[in-house]
N, C-alpha and C positions, 0 to 999 in steps of 0.2 A: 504494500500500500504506500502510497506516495500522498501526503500531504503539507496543502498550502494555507497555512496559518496568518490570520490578521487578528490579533488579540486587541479588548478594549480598554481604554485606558483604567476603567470601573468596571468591574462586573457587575451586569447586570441579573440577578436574581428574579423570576415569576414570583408576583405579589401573592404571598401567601407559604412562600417558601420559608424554609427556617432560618437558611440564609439569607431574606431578602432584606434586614437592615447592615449587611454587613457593606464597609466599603473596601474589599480588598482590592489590587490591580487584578485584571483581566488575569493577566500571567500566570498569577498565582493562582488564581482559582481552576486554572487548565491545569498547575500542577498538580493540585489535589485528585483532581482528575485523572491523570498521569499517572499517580502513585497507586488509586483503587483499581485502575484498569489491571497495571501491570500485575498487582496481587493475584488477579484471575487470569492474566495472558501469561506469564513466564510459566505456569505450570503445563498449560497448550502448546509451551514450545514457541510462541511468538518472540522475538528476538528485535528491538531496534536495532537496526542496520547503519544509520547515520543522521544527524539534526544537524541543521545549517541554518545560520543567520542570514536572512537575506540584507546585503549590499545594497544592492540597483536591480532593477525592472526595466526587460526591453519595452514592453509594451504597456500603458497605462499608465495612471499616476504613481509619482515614485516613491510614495509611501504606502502603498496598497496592502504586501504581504511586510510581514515581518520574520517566519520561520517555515521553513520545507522541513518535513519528518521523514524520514524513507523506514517502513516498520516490515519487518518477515512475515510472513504467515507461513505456517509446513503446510496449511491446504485450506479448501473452500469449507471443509468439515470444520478445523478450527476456528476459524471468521467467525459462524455460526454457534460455536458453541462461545468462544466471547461474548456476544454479541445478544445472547438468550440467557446470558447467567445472570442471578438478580444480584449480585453484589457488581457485576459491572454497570448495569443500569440502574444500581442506586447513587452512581457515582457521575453519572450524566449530565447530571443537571448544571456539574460544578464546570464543565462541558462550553455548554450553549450559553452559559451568563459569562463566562469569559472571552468568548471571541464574538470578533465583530463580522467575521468573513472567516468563511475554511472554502476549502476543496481540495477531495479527494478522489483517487482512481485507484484502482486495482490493477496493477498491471502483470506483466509474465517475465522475470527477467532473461533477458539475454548474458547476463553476465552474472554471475549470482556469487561472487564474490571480492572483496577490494584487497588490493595488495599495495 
């Protein structure tokens, strides 16, 4: 999985949520995120492969993204079971009130290791 990160400067929290008087950065509230996922993906064998701060942008405004993720999966089975476990989706929330923009793709590598 390859993803393109724009975090907010505040997270923003759904009104009613237990975090929603908190004012943490965006960032952070992705890392919490970050931290509960991975509880559930390292034991699936998901592995990050590499985080990069983004520089400059060919196309669009040049503050658009802020970080590209490149994350392993061993298959479509584990996505799936990530993805359905409820400790990863109680962890979501902290997700979507921290970024302002994502996009992500699944892709198939050609290269599938760095040296």
């Amino acid at each position: 999985f390859v993803h393109v990160l724009d975090y907010r400067d505040t997270a923003q929290y759904a009104e009613g949520d237990a975090d929603a008087d908190d004012t943490r950065p965006g960032r952070d509230a992705v890392s919490l995120y970050s931290t509960n996922a991975g509880s559930v993906a390292g034991p699936l064998g998901v592995r990050p492969l590499a985080w990069f701060e983004v520089e400059a942008v060919m196309i669009g405004p040049p503050d658009t993204w802020e970080e590209v993720r490149i994350n392993w999966f061993p298959s479509h089975a584990a996505f799936e079971a990530l993805t359905s476990d409820p400790t990863w989706q109680t962890g979501t929330h902290h997700r979507t009130a921290g970024l302002e923009e994502t996009y992500a793709i699944m892709t198939l590598p050609v290269i599938n290791r760095f040296e």
